[in-house]
C-alpha positions in Angstrom: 0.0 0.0 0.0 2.5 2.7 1.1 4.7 1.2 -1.5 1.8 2.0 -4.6 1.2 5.8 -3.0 4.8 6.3 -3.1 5.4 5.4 -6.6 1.9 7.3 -7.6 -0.9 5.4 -7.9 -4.0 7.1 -6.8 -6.5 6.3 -4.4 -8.6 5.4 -7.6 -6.5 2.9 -8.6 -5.1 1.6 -5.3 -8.8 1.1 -4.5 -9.3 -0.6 -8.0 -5.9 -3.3 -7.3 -7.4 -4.6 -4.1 -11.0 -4.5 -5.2 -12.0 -2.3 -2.8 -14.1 1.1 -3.0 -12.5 4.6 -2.3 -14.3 5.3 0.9 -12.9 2.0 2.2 -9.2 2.7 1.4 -9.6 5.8 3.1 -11.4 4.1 6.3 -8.8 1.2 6.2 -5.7 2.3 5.5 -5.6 6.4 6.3 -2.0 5.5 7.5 -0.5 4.1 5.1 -2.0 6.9 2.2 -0.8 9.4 4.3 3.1 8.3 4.8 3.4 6.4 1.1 5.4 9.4 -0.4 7.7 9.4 3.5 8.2 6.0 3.6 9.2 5.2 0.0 12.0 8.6 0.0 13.3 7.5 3.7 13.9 3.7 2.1 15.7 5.4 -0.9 17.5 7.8 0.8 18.5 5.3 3.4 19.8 2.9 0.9 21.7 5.4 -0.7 23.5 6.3 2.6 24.3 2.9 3.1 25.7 2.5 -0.6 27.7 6.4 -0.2 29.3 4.7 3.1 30.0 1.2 1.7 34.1 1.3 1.1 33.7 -1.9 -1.4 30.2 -1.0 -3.5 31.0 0.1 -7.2 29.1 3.1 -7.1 30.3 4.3 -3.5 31.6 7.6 -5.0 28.4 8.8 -7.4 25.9 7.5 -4.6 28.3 10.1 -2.1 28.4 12.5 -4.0 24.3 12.2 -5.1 23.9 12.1 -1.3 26.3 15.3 -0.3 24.9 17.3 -3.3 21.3 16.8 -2.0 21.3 17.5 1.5 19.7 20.5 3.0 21.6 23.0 4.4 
């Protein structure tokens, strides 16, 4: 669920791939629509940390400097 919101389905079509109406989704899973986007950048920007940090992963150096070049002030 957070997964689909994340990558920007909407509630239409979330509703539609669980067979479920609208109003339910929002009953059911108000959580979950509401920290999609959240959850799906903190995964992603915790991977990349772990990939900038990694001393043996190929892409070490572009993930670090991705990471550096993107980080609020």
């Amino acid at each position: 669920m957070e997964r689909a919101v994340g990558l920007g389905l909407t509630k239409k079509q979330i509703a539609h791939l669980i067979n479920i109406g609208v109003p339910t989704l929002d009953q059911h899973y108000e959580r979950e629509l509401a920290l999609g986007q959240f959850t799906l950048k903190a995964t992603i920007r915790n991977n990349m940390a772990n990939i900038a940090s990694s001393p043996t992963h190929r892409l070490s150096v572009a993930a670090a400097a991705y990471f550096i070049a993107r980080e609020p002030e």
